[in-house]
mmCIF file of the N, C-alpha and C atoms, coordinates in Angstrom:
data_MODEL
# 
_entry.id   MODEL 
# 
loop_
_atom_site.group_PDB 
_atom_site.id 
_atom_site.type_symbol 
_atom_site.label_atom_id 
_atom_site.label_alt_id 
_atom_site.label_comp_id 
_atom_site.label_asym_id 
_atom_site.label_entity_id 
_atom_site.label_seq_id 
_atom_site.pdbx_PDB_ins_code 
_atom_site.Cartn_x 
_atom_site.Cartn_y 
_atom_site.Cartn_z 
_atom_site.occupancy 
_atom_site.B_iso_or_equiv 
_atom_site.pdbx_formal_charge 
_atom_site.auth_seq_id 
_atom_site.auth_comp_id 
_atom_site.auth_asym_id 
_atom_site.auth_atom_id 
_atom_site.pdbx_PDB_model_num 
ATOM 1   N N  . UNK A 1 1  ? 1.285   9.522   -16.550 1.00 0.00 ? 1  UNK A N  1 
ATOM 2   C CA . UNK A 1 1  ? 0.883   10.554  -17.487 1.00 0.00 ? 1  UNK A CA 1 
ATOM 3   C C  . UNK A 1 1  ? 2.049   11.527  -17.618 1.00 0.00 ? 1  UNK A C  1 
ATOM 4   N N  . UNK A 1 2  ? 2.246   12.165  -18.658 1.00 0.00 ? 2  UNK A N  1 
ATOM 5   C CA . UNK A 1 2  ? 3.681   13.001  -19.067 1.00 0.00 ? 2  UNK A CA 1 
ATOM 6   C C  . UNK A 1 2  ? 3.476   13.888  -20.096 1.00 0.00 ? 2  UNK A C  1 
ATOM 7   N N  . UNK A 1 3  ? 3.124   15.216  -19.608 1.00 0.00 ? 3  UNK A N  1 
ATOM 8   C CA . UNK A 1 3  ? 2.468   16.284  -20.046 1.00 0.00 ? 3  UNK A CA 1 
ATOM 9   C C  . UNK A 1 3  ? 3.854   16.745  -19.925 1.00 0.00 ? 3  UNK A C  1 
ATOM 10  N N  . UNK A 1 4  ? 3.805   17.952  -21.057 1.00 0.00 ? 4  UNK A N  1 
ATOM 11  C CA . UNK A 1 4  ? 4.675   19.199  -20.721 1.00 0.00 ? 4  UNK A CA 1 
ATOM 12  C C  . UNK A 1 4  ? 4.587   20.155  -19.760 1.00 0.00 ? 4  UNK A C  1 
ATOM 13  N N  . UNK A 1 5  ? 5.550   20.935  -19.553 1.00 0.00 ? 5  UNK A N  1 
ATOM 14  C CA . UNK A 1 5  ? 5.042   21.748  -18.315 1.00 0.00 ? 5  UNK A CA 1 
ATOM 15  C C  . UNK A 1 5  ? 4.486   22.472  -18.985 1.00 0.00 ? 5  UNK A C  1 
ATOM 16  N N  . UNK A 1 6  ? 4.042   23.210  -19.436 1.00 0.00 ? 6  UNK A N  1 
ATOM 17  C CA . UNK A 1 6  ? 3.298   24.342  -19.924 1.00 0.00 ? 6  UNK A CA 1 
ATOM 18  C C  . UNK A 1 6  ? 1.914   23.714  -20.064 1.00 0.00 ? 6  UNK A C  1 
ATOM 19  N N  . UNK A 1 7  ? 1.587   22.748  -20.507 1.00 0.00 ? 7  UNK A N  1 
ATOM 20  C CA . UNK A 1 7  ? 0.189   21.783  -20.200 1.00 0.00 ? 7  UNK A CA 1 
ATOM 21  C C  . UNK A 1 7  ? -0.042  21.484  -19.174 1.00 0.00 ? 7  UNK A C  1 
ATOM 22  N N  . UNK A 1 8  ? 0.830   21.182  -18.141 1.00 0.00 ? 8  UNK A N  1 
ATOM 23  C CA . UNK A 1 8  ? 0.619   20.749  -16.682 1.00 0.00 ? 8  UNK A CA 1 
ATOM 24  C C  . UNK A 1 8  ? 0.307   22.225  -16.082 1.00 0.00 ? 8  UNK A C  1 
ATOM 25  N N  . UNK A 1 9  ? 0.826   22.937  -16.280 1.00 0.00 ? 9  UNK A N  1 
ATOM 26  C CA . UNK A 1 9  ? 0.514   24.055  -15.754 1.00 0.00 ? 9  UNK A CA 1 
ATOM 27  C C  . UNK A 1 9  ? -0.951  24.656  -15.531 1.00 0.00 ? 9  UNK A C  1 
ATOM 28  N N  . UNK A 1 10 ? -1.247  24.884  -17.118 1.00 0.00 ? 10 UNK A N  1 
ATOM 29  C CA . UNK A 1 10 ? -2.462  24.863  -17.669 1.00 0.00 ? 10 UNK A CA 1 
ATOM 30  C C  . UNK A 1 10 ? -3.496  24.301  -16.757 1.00 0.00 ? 10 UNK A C  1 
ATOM 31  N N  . UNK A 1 11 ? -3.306  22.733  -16.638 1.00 0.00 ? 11 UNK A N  1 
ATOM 32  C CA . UNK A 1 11 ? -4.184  22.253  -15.855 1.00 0.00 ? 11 UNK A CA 1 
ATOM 33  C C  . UNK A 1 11 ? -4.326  22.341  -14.747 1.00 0.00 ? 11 UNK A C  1 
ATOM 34  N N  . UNK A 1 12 ? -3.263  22.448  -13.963 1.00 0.00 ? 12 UNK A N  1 
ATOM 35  C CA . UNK A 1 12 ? -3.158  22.624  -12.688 1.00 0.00 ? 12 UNK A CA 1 
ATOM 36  C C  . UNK A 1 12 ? -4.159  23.821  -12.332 1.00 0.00 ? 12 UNK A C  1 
ATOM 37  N N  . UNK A 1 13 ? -3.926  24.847  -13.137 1.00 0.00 ? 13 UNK A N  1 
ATOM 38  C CA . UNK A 1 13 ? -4.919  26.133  -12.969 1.00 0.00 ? 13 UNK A CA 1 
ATOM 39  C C  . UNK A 1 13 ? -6.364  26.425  -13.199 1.00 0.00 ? 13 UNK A C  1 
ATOM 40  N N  . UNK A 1 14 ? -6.213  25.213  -13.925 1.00 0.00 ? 14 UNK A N  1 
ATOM 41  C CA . UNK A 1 14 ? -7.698  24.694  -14.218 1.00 0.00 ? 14 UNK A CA 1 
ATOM 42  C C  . UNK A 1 14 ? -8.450  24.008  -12.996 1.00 0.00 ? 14 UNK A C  1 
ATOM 43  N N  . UNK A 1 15 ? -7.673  23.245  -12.025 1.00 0.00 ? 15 UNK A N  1 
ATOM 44  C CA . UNK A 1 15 ? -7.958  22.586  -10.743 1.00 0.00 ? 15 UNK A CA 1 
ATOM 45  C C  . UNK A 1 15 ? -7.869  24.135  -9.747  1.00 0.00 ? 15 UNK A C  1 
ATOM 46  N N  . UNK A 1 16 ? -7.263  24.173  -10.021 1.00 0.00 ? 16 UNK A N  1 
ATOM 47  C CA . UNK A 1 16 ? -6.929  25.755  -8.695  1.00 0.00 ? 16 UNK A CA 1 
ATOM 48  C C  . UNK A 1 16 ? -8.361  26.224  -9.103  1.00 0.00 ? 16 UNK A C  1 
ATOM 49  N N  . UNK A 1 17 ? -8.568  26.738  -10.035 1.00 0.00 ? 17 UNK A N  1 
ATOM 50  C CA . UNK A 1 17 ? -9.891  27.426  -10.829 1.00 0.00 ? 17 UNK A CA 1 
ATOM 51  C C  . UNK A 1 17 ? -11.392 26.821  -10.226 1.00 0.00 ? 17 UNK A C  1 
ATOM 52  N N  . UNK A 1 18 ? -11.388 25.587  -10.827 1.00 0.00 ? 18 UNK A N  1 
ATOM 53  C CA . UNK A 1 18 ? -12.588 24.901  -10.386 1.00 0.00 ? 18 UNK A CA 1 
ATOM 54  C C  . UNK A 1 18 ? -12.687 24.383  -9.171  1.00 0.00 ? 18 UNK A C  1 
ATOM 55  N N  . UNK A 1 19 ? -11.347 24.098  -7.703  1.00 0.00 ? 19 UNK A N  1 
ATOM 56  C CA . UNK A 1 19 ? -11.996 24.003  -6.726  1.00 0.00 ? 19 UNK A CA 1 
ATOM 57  C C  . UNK A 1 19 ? -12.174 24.913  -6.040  1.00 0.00 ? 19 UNK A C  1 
ATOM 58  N N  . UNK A 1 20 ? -11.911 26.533  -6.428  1.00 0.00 ? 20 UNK A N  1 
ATOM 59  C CA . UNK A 1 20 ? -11.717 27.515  -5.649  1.00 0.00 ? 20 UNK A CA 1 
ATOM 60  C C  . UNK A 1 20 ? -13.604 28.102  -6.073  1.00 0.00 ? 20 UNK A C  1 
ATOM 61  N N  . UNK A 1 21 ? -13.896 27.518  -7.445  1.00 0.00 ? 21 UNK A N  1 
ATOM 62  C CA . UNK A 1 21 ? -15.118 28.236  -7.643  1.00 0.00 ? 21 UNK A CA 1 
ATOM 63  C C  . UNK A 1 21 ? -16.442 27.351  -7.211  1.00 0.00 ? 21 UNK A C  1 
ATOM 64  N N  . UNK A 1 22 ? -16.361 25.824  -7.685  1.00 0.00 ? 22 UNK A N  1 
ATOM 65  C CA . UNK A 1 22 ? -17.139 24.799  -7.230  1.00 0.00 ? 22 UNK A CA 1 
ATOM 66  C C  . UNK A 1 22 ? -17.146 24.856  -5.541  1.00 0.00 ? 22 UNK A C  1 
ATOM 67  N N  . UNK A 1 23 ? -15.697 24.305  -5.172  1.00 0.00 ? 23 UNK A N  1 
ATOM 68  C CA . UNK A 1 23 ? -16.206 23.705  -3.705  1.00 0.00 ? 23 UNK A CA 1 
ATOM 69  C C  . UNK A 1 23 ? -15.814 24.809  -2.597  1.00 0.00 ? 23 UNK A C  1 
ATOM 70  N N  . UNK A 1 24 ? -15.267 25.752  -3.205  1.00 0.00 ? 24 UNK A N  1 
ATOM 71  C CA . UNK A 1 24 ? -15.203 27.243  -1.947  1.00 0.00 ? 24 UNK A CA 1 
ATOM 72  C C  . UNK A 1 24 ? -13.902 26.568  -1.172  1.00 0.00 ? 24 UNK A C  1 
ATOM 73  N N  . UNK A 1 25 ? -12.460 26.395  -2.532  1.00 0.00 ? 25 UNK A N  1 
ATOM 74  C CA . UNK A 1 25 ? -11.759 25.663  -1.609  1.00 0.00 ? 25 UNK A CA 1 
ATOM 75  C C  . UNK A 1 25 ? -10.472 26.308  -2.498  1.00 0.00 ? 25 UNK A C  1 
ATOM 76  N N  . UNK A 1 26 ? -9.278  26.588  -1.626  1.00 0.00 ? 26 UNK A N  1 
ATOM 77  C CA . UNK A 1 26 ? -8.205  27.129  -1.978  1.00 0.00 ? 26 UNK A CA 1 
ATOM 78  C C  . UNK A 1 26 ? -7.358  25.876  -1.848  1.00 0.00 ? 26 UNK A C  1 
ATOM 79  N N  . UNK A 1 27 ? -6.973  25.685  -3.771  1.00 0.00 ? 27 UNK A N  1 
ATOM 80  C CA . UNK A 1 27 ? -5.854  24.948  -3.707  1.00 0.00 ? 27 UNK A CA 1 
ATOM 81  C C  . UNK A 1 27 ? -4.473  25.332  -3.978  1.00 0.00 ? 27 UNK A C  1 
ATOM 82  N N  . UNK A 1 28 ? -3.223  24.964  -3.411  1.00 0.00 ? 28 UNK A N  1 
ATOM 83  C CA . UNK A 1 28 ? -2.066  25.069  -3.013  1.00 0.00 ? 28 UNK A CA 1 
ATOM 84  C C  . UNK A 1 28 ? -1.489  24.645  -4.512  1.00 0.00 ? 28 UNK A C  1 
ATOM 85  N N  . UNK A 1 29 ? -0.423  24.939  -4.762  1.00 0.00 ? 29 UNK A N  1 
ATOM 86  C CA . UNK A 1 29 ? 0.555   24.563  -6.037  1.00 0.00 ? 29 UNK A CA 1 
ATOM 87  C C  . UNK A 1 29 ? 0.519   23.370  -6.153  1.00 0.00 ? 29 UNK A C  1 
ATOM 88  N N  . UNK A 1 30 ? 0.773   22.646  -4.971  1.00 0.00 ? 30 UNK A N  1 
ATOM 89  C CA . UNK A 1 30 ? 1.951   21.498  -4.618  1.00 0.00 ? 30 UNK A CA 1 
ATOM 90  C C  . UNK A 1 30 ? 0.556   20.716  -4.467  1.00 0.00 ? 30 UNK A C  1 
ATOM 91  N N  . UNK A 1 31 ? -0.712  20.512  -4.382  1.00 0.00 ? 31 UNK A N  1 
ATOM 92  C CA . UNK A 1 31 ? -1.802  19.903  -4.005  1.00 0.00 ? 31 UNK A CA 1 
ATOM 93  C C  . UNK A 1 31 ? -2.372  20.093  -5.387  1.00 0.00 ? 31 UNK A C  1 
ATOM 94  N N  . UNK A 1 32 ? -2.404  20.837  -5.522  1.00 0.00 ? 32 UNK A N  1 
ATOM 95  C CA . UNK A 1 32 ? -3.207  20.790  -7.078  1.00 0.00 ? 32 UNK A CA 1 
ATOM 96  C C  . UNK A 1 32 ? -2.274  19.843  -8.114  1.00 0.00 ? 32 UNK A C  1 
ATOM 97  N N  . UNK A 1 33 ? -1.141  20.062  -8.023  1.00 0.00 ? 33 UNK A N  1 
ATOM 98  C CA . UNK A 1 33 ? 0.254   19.204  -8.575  1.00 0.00 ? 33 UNK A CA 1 
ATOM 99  C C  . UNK A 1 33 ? -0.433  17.441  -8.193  1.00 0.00 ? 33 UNK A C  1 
ATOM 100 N N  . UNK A 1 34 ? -0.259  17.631  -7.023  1.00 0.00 ? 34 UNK A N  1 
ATOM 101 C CA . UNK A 1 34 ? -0.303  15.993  -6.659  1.00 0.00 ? 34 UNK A CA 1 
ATOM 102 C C  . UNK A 1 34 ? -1.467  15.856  -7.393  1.00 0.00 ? 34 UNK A C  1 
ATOM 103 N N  . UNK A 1 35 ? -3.050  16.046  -7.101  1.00 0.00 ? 35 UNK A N  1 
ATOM 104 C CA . UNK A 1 35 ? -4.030  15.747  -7.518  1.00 0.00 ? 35 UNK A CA 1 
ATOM 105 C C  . UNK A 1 35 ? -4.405  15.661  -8.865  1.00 0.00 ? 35 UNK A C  1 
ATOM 106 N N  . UNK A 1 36 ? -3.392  16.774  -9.461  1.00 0.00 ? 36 UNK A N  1 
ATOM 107 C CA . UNK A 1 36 ? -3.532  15.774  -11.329 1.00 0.00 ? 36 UNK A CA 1 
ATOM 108 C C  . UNK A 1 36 ? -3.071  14.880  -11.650 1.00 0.00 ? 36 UNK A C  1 
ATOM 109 N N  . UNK A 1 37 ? -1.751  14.660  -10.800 1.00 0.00 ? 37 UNK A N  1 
ATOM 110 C CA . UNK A 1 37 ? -1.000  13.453  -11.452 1.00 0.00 ? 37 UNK A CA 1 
ATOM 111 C C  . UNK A 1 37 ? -1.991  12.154  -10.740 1.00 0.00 ? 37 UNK A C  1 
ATOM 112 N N  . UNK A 1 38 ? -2.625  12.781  -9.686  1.00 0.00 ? 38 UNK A N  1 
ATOM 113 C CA . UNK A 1 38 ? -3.435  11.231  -9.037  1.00 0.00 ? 38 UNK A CA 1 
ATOM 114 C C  . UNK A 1 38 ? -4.087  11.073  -10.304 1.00 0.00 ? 38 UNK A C  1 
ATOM 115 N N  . UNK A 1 39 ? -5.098  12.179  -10.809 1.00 0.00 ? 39 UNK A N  1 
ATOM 116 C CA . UNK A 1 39 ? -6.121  11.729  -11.572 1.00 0.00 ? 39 UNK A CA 1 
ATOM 117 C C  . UNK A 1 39 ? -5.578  11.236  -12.980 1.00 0.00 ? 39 UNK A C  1 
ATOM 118 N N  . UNK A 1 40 ? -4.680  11.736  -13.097 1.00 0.00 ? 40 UNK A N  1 
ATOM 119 C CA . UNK A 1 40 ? -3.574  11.292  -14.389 1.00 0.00 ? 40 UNK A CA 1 
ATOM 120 C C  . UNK A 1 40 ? -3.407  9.732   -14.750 1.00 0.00 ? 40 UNK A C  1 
ATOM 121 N N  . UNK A 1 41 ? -2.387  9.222   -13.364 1.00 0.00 ? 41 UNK A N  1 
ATOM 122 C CA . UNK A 1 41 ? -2.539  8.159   -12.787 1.00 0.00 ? 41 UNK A CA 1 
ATOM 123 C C  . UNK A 1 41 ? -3.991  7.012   -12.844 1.00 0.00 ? 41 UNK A C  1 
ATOM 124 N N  . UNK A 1 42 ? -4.995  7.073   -12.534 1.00 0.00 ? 42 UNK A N  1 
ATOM 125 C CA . UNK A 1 42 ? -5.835  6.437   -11.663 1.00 0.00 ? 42 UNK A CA 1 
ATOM 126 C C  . UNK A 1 42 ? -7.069  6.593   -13.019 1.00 0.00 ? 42 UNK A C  1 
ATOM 127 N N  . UNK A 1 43 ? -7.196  7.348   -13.634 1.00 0.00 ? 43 UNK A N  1 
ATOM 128 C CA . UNK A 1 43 ? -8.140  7.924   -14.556 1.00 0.00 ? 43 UNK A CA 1 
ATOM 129 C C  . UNK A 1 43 ? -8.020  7.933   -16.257 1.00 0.00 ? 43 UNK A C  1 
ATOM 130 N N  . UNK A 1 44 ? -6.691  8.288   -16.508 1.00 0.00 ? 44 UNK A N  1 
ATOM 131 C CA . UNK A 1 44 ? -5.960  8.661   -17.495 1.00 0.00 ? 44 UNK A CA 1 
ATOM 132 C C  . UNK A 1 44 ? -6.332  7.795   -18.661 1.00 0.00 ? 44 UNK A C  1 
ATOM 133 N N  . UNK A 1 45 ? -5.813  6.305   -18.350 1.00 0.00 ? 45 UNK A N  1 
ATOM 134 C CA . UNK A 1 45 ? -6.086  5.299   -19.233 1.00 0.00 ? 45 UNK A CA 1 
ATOM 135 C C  . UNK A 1 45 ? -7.401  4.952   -19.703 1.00 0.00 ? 45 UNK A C  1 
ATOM 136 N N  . UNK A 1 46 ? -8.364  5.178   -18.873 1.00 0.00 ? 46 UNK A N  1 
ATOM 137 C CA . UNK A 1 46 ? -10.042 5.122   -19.394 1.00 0.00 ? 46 UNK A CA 1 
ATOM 138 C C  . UNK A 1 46 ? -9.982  5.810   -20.108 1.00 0.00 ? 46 UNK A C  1 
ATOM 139 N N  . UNK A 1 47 ? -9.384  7.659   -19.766 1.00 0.00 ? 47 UNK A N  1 
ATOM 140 C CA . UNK A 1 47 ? -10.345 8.106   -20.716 1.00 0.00 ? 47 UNK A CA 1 
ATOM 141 C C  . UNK A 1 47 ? -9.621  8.400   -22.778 1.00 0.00 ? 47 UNK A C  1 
ATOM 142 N N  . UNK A 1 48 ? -8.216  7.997   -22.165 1.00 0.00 ? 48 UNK A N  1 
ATOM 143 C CA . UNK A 1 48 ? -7.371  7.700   -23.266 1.00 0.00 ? 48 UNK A CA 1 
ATOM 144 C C  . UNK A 1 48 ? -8.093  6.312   -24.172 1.00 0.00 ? 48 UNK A C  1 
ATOM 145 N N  . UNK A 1 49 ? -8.582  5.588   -23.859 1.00 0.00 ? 49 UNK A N  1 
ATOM 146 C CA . UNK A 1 49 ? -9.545  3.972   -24.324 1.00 0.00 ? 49 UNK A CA 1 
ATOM 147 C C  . UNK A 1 49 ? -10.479 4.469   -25.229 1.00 0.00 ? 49 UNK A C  1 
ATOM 148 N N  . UNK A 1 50 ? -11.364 5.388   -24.069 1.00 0.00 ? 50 UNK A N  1 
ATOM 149 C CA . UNK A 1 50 ? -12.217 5.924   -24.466 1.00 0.00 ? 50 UNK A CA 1 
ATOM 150 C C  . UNK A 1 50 ? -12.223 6.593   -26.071 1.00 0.00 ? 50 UNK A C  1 
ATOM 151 N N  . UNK A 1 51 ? -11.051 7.425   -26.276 1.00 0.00 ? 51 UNK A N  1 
ATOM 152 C CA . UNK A 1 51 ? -10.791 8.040   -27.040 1.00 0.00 ? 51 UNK A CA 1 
ATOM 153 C C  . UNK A 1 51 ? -10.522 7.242   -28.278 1.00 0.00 ? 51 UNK A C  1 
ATOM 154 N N  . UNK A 1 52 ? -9.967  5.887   -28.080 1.00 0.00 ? 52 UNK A N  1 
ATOM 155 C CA . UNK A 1 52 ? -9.211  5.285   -29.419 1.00 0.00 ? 52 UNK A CA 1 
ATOM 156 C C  . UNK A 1 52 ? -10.749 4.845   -29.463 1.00 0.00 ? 52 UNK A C  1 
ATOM 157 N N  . UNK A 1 53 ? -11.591 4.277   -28.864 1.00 0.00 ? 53 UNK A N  1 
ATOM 158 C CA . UNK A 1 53 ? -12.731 3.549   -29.255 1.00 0.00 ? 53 UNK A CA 1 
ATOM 159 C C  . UNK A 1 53 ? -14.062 4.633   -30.054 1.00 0.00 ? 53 UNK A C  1 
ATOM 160 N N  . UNK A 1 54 ? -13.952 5.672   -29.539 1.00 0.00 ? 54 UNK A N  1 
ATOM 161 C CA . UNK A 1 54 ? -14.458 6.631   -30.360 1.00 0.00 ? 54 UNK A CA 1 
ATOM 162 C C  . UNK A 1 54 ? -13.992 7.143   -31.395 1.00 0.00 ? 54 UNK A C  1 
ATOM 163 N N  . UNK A 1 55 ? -12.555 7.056   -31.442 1.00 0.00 ? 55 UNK A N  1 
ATOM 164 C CA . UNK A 1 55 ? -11.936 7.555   -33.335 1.00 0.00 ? 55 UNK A CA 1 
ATOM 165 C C  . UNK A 1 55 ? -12.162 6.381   -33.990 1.00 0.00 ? 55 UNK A C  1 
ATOM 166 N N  . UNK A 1 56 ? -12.199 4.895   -33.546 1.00 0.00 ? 56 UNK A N  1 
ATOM 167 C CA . UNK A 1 56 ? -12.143 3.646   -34.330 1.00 0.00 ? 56 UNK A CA 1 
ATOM 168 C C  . UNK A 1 56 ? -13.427 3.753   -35.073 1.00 0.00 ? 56 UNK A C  1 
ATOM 169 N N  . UNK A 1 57 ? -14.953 4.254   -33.933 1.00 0.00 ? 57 UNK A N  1 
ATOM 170 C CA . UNK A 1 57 ? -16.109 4.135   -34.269 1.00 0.00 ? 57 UNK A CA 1 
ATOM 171 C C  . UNK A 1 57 ? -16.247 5.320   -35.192 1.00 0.00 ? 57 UNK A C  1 
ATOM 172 N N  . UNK A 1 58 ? -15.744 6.168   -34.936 1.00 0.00 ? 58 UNK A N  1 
ATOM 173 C CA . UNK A 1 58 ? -16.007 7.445   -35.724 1.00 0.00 ? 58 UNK A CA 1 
ATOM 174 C C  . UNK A 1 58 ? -15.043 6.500   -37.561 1.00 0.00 ? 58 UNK A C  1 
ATOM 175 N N  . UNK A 1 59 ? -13.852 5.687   -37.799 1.00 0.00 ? 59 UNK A N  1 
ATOM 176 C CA . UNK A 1 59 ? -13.037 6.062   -38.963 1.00 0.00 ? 59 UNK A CA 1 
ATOM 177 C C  . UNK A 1 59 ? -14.003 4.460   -39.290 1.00 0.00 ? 59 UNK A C  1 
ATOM 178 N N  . UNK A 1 60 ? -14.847 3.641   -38.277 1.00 0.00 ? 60 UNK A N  1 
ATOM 179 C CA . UNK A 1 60 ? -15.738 2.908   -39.299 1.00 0.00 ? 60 UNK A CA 1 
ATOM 180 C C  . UNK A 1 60 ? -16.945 3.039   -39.844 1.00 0.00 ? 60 UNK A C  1 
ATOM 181 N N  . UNK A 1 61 ? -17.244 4.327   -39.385 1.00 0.00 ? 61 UNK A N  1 
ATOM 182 C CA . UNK A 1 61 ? -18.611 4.995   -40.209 1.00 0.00 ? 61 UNK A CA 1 
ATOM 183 C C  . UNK A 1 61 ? -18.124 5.616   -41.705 1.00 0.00 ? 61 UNK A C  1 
ATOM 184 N N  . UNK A 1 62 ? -16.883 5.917   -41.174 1.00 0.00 ? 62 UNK A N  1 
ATOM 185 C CA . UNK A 1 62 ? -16.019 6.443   -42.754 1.00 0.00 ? 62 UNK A CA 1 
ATOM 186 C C  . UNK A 1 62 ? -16.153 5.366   -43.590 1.00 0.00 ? 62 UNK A C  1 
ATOM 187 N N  . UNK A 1 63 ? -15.456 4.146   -43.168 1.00 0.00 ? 63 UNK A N  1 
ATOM 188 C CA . UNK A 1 63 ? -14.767 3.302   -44.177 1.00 0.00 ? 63 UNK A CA 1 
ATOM 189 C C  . UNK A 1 63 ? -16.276 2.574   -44.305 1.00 0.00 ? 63 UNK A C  1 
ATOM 190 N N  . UNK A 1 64 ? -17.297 2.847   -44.026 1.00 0.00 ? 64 UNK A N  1 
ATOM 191 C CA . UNK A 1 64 ? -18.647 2.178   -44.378 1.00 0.00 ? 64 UNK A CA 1 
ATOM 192 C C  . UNK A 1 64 ? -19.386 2.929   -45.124 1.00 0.00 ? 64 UNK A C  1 
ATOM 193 N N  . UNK A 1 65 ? -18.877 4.433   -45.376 1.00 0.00 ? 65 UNK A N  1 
ATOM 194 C CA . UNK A 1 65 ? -19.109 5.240   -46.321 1.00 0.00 ? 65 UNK A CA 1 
ATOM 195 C C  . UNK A 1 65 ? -18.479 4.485   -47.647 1.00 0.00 ? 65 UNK A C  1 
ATOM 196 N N  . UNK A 1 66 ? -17.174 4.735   -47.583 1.00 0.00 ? 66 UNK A N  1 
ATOM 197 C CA . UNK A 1 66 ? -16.695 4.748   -48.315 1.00 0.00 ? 66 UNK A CA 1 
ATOM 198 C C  . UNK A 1 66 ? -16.891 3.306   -49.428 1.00 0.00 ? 66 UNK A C  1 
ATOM 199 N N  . UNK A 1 67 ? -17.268 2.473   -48.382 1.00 0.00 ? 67 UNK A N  1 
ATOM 200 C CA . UNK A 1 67 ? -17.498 0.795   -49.305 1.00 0.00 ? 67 UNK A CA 1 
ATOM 201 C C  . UNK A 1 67 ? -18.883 1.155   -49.919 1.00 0.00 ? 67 UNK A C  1 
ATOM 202 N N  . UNK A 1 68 ? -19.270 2.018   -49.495 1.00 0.00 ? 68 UNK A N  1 
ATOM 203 C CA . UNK A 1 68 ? -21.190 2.071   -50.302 1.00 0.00 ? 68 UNK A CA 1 
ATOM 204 C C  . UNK A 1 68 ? -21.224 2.496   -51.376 1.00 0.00 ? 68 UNK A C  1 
ATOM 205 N N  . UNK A 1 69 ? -19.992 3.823   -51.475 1.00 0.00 ? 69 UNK A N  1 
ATOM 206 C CA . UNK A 1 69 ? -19.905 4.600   -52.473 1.00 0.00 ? 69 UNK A CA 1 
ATOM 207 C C  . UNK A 1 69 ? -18.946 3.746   -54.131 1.00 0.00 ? 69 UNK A C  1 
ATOM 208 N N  . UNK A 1 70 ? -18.031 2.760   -53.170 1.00 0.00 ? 70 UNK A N  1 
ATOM 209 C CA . UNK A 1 70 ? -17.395 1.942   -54.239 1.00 0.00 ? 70 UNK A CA 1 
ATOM 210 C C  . UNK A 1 70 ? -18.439 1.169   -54.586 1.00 0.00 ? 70 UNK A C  1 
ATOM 211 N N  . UNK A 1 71 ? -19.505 0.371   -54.047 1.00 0.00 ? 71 UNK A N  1 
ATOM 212 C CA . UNK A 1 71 ? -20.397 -0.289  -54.309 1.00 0.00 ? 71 UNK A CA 1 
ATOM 213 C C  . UNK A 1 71 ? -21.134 0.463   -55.174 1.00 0.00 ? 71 UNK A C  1 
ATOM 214 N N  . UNK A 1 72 ? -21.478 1.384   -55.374 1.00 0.00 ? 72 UNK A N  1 
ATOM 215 C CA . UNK A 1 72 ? -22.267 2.202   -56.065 1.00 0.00 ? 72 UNK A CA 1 
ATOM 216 C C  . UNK A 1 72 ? -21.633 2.379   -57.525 1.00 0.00 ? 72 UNK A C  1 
ATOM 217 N N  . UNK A 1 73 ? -19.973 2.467   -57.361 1.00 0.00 ? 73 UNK A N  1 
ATOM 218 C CA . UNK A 1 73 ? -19.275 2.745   -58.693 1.00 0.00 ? 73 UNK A CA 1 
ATOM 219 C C  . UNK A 1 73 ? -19.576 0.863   -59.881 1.00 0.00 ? 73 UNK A C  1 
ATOM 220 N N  . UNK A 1 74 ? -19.949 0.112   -59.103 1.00 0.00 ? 74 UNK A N  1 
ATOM 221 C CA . UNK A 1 74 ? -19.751 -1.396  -59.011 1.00 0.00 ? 74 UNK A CA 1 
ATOM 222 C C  . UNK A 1 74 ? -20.677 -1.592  -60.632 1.00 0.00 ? 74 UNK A C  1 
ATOM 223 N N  . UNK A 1 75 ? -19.739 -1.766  -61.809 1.00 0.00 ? 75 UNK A N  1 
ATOM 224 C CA . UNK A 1 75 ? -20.927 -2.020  -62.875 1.00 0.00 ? 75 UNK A CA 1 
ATOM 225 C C  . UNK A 1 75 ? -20.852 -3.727  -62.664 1.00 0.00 ? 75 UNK A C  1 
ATOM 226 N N  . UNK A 1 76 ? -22.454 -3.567  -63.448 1.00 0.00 ? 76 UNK A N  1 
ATOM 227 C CA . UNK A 1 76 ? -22.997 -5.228  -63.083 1.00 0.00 ? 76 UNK A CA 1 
ATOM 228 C C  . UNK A 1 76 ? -22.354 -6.075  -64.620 1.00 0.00 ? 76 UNK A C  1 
ATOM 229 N N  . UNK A 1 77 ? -22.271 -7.409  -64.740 1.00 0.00 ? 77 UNK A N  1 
ATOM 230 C CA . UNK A 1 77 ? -21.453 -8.159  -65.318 1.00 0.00 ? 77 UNK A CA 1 
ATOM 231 C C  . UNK A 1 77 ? -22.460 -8.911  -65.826 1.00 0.00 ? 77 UNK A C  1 
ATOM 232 N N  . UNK A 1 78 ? -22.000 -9.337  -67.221 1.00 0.00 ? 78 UNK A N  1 
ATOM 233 C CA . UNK A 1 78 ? -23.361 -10.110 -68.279 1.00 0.00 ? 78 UNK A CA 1 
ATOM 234 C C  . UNK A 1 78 ? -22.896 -11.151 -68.320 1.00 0.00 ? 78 UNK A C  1 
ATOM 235 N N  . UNK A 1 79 ? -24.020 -12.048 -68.861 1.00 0.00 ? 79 UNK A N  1 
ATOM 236 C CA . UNK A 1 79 ? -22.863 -13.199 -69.204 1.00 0.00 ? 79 UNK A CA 1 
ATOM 237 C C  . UNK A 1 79 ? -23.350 -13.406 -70.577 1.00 0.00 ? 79 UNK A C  1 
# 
């Protein structure tokens, strides 16, 4: 995973944040550091999957819009 620092940061403080308030636990720079990149690592790619499979599902409800509405423009043919 290859965040900027200013995003890594971010998060990191976000871990400092939530284990200091959840588990009554003081995390260290250098521990909170390791433990995103674990979850970065180890996690990352699911929920990155996750993500393309939900924009795919989300842009084929579009494009199933969009064929109904051409269907709709569709004049019928005589013979």
């Amino acid at each position: 995973m290859k965040l900027n620092q200013a995003d890594k940061e971010q998060l990191i403080l976000k871990l400092q944040s939530y284990c200091s308030r959840e588990l009554d636990m003081e995390l260290g720079q250098f521990d909170a550091e390791f433990l995103l990149d674990f979850i970065g690592e180890n996690f990352g790619a699911h929920f990155y999957n996750q993500g393309l499979y939900d924009a795919q599902a989300a842009l084929n409800v579009r494009i199933d819009s969009v064929s109904e509405a051409i269907a709709e423009l569709e004049k019928p043919i005589s013979n």
